[in-house]
ZAKOLDREN-799951 format. One record per residue (C-alpha): x, y, z; residue number from 1; residue in one letter. Coordinates in pm, whole numbers, plus 50000, padded with zeros to 5 digits. Example, Ala and Ser with C-alpha at 12.3 -4.5 7.8 and 13.67 -1.06 7.14 Angstrom:
REM residues 2
REC, 51230, 49550, 50780, 1, a
REC, 51367, 49894, 50714, 2, s
This chain:
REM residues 452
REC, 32652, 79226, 11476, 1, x
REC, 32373, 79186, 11166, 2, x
REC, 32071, 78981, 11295, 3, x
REC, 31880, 78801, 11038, 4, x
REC, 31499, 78895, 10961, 5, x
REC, 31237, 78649, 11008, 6, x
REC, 31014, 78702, 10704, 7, x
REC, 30652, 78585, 10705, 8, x
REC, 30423, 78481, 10390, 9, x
REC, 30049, 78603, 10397, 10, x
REC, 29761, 78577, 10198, 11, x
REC, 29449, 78802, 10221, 12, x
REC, 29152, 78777, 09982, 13, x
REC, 29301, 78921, 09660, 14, x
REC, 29681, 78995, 09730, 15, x
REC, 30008, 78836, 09868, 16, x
REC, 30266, 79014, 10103, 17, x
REC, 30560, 78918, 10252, 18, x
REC, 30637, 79047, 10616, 19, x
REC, 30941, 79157, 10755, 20, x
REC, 30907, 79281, 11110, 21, x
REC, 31130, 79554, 11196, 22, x
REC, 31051, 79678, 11561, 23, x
REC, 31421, 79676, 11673, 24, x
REC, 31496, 79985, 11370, 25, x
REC, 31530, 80298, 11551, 26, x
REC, 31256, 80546, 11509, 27, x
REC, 31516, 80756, 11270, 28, x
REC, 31527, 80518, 11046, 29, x
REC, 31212, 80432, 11023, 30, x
REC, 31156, 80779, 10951, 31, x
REC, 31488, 80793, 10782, 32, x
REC, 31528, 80859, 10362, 33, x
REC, 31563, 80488, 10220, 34, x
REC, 31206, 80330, 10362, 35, x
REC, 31077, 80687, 10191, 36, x
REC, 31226, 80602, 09881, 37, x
REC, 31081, 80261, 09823, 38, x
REC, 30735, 80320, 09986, 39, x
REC, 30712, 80605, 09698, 40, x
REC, 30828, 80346, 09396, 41, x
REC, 31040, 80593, 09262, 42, x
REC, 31304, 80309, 09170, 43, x
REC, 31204, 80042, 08926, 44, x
REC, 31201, 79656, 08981, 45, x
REC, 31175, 79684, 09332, 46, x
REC, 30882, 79524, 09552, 47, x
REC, 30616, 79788, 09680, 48, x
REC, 30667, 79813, 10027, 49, x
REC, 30499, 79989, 10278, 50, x
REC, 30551, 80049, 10644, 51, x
REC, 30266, 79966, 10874, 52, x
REC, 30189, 79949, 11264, 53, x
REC, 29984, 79655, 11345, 54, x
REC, 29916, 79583, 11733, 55, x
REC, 30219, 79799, 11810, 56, x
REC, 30406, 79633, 11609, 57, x
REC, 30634, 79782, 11307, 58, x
REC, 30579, 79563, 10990, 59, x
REC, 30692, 79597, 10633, 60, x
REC, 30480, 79464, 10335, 61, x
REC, 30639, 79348, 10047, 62, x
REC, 30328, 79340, 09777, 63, x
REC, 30403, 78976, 09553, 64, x
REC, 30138, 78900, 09412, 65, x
REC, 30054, 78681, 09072, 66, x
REC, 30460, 78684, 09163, 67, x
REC, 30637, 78356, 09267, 68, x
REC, 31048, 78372, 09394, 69, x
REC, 31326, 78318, 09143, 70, x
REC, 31347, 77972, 09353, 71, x
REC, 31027, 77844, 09289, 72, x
REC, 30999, 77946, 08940, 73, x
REC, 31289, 77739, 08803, 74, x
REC, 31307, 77474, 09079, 75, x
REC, 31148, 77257, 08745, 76, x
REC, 31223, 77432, 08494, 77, x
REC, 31614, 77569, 08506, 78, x
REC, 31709, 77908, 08413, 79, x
REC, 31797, 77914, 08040, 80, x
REC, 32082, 78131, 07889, 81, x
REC, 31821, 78375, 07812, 82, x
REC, 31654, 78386, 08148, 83, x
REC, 31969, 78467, 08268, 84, x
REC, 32019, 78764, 08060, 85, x
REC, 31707, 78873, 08105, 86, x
REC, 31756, 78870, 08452, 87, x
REC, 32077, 79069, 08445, 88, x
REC, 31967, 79334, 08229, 89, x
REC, 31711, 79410, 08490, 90, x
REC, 31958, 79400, 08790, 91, x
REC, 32131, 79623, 08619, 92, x
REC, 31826, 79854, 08551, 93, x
REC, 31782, 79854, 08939, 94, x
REC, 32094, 79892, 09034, 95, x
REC, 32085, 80224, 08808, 96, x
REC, 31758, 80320, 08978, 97, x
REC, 31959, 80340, 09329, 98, x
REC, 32237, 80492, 09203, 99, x
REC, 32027, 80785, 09078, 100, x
REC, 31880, 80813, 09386, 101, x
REC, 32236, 80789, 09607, 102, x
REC, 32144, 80431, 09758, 103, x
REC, 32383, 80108, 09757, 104, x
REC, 32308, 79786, 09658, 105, x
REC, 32379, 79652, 10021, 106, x
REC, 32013, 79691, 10120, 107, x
REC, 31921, 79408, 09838, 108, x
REC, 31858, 79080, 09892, 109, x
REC, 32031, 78861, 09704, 110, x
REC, 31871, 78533, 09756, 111, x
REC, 31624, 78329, 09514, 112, x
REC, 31415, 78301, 09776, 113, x
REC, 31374, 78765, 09813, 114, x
REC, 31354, 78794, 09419, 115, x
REC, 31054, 78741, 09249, 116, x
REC, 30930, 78722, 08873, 117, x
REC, 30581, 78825, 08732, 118, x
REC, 30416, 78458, 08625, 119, x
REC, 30247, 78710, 08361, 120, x
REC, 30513, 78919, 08233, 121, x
REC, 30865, 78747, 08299, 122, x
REC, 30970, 79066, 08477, 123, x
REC, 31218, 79028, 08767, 124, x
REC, 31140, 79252, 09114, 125, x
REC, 31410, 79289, 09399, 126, x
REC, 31375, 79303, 09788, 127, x
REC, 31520, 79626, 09940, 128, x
REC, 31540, 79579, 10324, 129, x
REC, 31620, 79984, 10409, 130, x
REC, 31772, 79878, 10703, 131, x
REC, 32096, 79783, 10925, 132, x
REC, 32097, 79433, 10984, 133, x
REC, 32047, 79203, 10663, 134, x
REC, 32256, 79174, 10350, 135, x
REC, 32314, 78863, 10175, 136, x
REC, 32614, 78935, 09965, 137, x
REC, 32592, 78879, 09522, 138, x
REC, 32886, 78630, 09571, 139, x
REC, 32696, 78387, 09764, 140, x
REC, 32413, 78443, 09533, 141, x
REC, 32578, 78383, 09226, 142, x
REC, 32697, 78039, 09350, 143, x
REC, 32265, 77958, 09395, 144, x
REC, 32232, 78031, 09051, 145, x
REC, 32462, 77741, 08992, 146, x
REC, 32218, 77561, 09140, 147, x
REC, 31864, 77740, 08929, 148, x
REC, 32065, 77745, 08565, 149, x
REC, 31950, 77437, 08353, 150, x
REC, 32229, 77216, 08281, 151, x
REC, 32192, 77087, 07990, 152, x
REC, 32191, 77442, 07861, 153, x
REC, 32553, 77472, 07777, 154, x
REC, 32573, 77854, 07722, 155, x
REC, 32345, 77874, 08113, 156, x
REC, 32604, 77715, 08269, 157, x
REC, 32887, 77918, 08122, 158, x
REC, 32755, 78253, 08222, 159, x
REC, 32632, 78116, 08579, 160, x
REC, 33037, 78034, 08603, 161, x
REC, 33163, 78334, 08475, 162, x
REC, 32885, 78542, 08695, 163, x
REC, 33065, 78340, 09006, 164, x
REC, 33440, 78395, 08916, 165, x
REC, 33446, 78758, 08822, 166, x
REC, 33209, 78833, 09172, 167, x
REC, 33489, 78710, 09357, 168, x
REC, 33694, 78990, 09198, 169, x
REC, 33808, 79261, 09470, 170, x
REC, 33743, 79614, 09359, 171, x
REC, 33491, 79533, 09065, 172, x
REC, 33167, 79674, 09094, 173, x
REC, 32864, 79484, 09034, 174, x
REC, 32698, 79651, 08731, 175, x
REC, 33024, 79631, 08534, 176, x
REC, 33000, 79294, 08647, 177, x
REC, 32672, 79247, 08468, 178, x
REC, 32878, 79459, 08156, 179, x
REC, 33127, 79201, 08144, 180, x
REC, 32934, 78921, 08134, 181, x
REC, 32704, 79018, 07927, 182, x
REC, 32949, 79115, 07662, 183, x
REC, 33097, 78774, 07708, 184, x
REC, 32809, 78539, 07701, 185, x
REC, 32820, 78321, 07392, 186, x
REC, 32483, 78388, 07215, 187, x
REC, 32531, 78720, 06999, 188, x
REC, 32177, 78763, 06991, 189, x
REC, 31973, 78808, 07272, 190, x
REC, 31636, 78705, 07270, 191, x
REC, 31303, 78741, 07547, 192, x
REC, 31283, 78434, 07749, 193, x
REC, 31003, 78147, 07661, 194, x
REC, 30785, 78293, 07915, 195, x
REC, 30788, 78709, 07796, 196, x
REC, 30763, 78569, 07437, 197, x
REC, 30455, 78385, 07497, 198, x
REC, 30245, 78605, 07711, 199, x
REC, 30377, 78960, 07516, 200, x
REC, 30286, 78796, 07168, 201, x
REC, 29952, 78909, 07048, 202, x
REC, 29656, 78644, 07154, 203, x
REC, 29580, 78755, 06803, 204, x
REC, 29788, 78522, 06631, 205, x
REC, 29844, 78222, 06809, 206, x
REC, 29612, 77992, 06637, 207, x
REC, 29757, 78068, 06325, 208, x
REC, 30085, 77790, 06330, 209, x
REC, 30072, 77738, 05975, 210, x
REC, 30245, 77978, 05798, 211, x
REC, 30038, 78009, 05483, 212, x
REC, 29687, 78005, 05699, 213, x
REC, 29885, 78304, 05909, 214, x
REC, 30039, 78502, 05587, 215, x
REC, 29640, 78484, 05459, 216, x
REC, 29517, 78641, 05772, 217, x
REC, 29758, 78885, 05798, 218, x
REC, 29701, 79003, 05449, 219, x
REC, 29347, 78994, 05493, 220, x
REC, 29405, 79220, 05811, 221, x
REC, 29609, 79464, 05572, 222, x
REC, 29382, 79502, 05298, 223, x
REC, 29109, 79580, 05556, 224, x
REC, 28885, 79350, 05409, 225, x
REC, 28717, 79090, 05645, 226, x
REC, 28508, 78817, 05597, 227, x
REC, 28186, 79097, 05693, 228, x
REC, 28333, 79372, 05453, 229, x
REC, 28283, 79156, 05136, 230, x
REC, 27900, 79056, 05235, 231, x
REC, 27852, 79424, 05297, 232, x
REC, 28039, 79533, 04943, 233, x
REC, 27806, 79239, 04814, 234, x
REC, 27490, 79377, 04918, 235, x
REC, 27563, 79744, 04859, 236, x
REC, 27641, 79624, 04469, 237, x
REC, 27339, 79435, 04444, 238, x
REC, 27175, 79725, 04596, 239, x
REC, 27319, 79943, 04355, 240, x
REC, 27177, 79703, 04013, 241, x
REC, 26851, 79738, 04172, 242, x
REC, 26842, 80126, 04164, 243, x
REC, 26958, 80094, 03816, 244, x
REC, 26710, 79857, 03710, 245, x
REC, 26467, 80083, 03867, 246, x
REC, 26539, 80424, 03700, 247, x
REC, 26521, 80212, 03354, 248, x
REC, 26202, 80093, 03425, 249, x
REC, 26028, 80458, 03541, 250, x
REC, 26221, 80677, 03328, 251, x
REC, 26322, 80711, 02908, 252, x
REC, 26676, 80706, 02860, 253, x
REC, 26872, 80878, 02594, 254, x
REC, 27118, 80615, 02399, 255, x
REC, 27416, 80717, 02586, 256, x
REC, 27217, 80709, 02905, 257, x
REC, 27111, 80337, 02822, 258, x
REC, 27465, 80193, 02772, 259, x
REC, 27593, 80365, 03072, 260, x
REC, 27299, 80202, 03281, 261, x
REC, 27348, 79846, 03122, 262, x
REC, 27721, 79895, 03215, 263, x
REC, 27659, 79953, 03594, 264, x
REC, 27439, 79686, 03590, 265, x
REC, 27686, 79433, 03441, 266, x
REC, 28018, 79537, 03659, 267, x
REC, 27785, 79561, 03972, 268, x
REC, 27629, 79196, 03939, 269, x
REC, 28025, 79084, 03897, 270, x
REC, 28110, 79283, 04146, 271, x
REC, 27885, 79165, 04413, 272, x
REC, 27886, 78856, 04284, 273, x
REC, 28317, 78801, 04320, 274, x
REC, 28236, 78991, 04677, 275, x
REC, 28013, 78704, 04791, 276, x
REC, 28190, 78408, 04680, 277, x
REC, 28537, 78534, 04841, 278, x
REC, 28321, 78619, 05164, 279, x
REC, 28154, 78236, 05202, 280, x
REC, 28492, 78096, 05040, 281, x
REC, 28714, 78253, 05412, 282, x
REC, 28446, 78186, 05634, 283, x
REC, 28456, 77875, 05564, 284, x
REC, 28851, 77848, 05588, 285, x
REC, 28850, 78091, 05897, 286, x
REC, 28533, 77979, 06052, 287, x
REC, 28679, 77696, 06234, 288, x
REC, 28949, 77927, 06406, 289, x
REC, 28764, 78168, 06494, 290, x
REC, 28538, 77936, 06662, 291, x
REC, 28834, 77787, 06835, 292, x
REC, 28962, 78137, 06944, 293, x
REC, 28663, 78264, 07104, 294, x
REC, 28639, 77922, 07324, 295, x
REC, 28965, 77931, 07436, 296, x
REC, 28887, 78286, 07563, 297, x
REC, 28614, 78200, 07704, 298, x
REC, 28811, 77962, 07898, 299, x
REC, 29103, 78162, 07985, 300, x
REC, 28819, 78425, 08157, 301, x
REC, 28705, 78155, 08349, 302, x
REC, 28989, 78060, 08453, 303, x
REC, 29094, 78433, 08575, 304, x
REC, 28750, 78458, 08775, 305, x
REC, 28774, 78169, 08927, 306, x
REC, 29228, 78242, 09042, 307, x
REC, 28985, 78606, 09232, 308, x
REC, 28793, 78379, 09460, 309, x
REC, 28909, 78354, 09802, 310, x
REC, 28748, 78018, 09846, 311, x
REC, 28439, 77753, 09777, 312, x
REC, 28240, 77582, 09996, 313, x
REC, 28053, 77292, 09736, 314, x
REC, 28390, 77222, 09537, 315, x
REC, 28175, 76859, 09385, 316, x
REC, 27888, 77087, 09224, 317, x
REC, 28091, 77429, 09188, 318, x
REC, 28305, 77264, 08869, 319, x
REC, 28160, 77130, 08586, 320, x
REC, 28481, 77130, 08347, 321, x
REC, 28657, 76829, 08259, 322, x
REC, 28989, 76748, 08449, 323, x
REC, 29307, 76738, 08247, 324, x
REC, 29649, 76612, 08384, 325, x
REC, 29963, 76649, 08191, 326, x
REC, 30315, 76633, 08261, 327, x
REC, 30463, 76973, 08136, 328, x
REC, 30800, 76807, 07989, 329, x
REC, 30565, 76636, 07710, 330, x
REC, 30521, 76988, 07533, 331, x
REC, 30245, 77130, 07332, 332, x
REC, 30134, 76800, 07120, 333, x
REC, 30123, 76559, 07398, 334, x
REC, 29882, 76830, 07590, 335, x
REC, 29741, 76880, 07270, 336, x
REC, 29657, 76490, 07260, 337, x
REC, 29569, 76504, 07584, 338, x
REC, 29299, 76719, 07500, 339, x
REC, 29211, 76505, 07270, 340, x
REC, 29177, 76171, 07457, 341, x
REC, 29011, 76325, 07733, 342, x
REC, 28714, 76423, 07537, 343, x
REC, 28676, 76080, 07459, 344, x
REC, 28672, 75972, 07863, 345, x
REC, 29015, 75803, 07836, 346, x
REC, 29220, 75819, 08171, 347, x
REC, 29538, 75987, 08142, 348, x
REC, 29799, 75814, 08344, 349, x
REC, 30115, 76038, 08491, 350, x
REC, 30368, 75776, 08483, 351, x
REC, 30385, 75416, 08269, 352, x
REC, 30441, 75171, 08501, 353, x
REC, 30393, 75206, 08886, 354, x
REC, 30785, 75289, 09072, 355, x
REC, 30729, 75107, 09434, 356, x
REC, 30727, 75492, 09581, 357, x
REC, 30406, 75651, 09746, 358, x
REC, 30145, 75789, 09476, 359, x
REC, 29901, 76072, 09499, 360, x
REC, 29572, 75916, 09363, 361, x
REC, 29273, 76100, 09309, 362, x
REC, 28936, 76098, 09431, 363, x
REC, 28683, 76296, 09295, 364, x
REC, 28767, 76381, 09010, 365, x
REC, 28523, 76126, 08789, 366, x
REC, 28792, 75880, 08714, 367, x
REC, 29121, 75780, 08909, 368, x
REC, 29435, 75991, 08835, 369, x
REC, 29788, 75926, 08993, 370, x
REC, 30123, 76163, 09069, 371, x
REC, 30385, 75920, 09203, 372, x
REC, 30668, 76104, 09415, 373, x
REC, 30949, 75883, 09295, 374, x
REC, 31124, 76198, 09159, 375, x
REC, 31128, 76503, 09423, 376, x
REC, 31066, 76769, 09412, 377, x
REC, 30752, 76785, 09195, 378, x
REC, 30611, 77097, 09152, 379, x
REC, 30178, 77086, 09066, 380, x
REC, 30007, 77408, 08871, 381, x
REC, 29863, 77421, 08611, 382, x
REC, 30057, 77637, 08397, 383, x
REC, 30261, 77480, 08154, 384, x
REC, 30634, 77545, 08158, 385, x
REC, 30646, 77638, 08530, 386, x
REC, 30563, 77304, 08741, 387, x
REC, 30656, 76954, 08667, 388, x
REC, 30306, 76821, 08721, 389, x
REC, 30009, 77035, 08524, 390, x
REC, 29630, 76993, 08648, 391, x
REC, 29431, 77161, 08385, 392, x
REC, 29144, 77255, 08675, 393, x
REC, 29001, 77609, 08715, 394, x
REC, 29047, 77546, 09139, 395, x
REC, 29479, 77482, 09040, 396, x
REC, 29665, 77807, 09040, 397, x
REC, 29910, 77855, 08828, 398, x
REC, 30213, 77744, 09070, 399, x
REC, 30030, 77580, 09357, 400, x
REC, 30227, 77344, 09569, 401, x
REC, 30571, 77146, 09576, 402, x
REC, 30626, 76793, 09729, 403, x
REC, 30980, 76773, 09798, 404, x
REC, 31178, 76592, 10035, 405, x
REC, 31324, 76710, 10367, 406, x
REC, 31525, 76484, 10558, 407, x
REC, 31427, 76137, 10397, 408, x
REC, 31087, 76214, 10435, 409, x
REC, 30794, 76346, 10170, 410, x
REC, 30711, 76752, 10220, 411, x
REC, 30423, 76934, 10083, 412, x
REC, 30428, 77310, 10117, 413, x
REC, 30169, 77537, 09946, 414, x
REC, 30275, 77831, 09733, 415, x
REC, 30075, 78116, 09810, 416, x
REC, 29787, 77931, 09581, 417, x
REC, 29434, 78120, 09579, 418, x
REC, 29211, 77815, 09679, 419, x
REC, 29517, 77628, 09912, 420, x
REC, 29641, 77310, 09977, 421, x
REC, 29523, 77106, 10269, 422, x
REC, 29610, 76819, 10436, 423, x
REC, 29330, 76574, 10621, 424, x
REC, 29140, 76917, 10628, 425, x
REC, 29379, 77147, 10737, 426, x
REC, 29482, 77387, 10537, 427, x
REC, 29843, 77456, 10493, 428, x
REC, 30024, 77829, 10558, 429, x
REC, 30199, 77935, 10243, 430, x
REC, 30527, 77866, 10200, 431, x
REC, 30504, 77619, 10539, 432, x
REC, 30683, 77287, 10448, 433, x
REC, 30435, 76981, 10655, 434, x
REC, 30565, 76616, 10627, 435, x
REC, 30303, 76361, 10440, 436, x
REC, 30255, 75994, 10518, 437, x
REC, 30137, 75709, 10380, 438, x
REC, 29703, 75732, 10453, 439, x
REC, 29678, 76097, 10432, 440, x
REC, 29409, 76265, 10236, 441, x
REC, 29579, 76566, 10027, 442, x
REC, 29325, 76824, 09915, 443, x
REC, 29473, 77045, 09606, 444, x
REC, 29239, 77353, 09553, 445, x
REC, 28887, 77097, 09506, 446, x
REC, 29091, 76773, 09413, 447, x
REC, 29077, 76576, 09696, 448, x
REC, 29435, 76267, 09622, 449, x
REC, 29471, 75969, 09886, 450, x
REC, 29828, 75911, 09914, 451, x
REC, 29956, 75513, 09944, 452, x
């Protein structure tokens, strides 16, 4: 009889594991070819595991972190027709990597909540539980994906279907599956999901949106030339008219001798001269990005220190940068404008007009802020695209917690965020769903929100 695994989420300083106990596996196993294959990482897109003995007990890491499960990614967000391709070309890449190495797919997990992505990357990684005892079978799975695809995504939903009728096939096996729907799926042209396009893409280039400003800087990239090139070509002309100038004035030149000099002198002043114009003329039309690049750098390093720390014990004096809130579905303008308005101390509201339902408002932030939890589940981060709620803050991570609601009543559960979640004080354990009321003070990462 299979016995289901109790898995555990923990959080040291820098990394995030999942636990799966396993002190019922019989020392052969443990011992036994499959845990040796995945502790040596040998087969792609599966999670790093290791085997350790803790207090007599036998444990198995699962390393996730700067991961999040399939679940939790696109719980606001739904899986897009590309996603979903994406996500099948790399099940199929694993399921070669086993093959190769004479394993089945029955020691996978297929559940959203034992696959993770890469919040960097996009890239998918797979649970392998090397043991007797747990497998979750890709039929049931497919029908969860029903439940991730985005639905107003018309060509989503048809592969999601397709992925659930032909799984109920007897005798097919699941990377000709992933064949067959693949070669079916309406879109001829598959492209990287929004997520891979925007964090492979070159930094380089993404202040460039117009295309004539970006067509300039490429060709100025080509022709080698930069902005510092032409004041150097500049000065080493100008350099050049004064040796010239010099050797007439020290030595007698024959009449062939003078033309030549008055020559150099004549294409070397235009020379320079056409240098250093063209060199002031795209600093000034490229100062302004640049500027804009470097602080948004800046930024983003910040930002990446600060998602290290394990925590802070001054959160009022520890952040000096200004609090933005944005609501992710808006898109890049409205966060844009955002920007905008907050530099002129105008309070961003969530939500128009109040809905009758409890409200997160905030505390110490410098001005009042509100979340209301009309619509569950909300997801809070602060990267865009991934939660329904964004908190530009350098304490957020990147997916930190979800309100939801469990039974008729309001949930908060923290996502495995670097700085946590708390609630009157007390800090919640990742991925452990605790029921809110009305009066409670809800600490996310240093934002302290009074809920009413």
């Amino acid at each position: 009889m299979e016995t289901k695994v109790e898995y555990k989420y923990y959080r040291d300083l820098k990394h995030s594991y999942i636990i799966a106990p396993c002190n019922d596996v019989r020392e052969e196993e443990l011992g036994g070819y499959k845990l040796k294959i995945a502790e040596n990482g040998r087969i792609k897109k599966l999670l790093p595991v290791s085997l350790r003995k803790i207090d007599l007990e036998q444990l198995l890491y699962y390393e996730v972190s700067s991961m999040v499960s399939m679940e939790d990614r696109f719980s606001s967000k739904g899986m897009s027709a590309d996603d979903l391709k994406c996500f099948l070309r790399e099940l199929k890449e694993m399921l070669e990597g086993l093959s190769e190495y004479l394993l089945g797919e029955e020691g996978i997990l297929f559940d959203p909540e034992n696959i993770y992505v890469n919040i960097s990357s996009g890239e998918y990684r797979f649970m392998y539980y090397p043991f007797d005892g747990e497998n979750k079978a890709f039929g049931n799975f497919a029908e969860k994906l029903l439940d991730l695809v985005d639905h107003s995504d018309d060509e989503a939903i048809e592969i999601a279907y397709n992925l659930c009728e032909m799984s109920e096939k007897d005798g097919i096996l699941l990377p000709q599956l992933i064949d067959e729907i693949l070669k079916t799926a309406p879109g001829k042209e598959e492209t990287l999901p929004e997520n891979e396009m925007r964090f492979e893409e070159s930094d380089e280039y993404d202040d460039y949106e117009d295309d004539e400003e970006y067509e300039e800087y490429v060709d100025s990239k080509k022709s080698g030339l930069g902005v510092k090139s032409k004041f150097v070509f500049a000065f080493l002309f100008a350099a050049l008219v004064a040796v010239v100038v010099y050797v007439r004035m020290n030595y007698v030149l024959s009449e062939v001798e003078n033309l030549f000099s008055i020559g150099v002198i004549v294409v070397s002043v235009g020379m320079s001269a056409a240098a250093l114009f063209t060199g002031i003329r795209d600093m000034k039309k490229l100062g302004y990005k640049v500027e804009e690049r470097d602080s948004w750098s800046d930024e983003e390093d910040e930002d990446d220190y600060y998602e290290d720390e394990p925590s802070f014990k001054d959160y009022s004096s520890s952040y000096k940068a200004p609090l933005k809130i944005t609501s992710s579905a808006s898109g890049i303008d409205r966060d844009r404008n955002a920007e905008i308005s907050s530099a002129y101390e105008e309070t961003t509201l969530l939500a128009e007009e109040d809905s009758g339902e409890m409200t997160l408002y905030s505390r110490n932030a410098g001005k009042t802020f509100r979340i209301p939890l009309d619509k569950l589940p909300i997801t809070i981060g602060k990267l865009e695209g991934y939660v329904d709620t964004v908190i530009k803050d350098m304490s957020i991570s990147r997916i930190h917690c979800r309100f939801s609601n469990e039974g008729g009543k309001i949930v908060v559960s923290d996502l495995g965020s670097t700085n946590g979640t708390y609630k009157n004080g007390l800090r919640l354990g990742p991925k452990v769903k605790v029921p809110v009321e009305e009066g409670d003070e809800i600490k996310i990462g240093r934002i302290c929100f009074d809920l009413r």
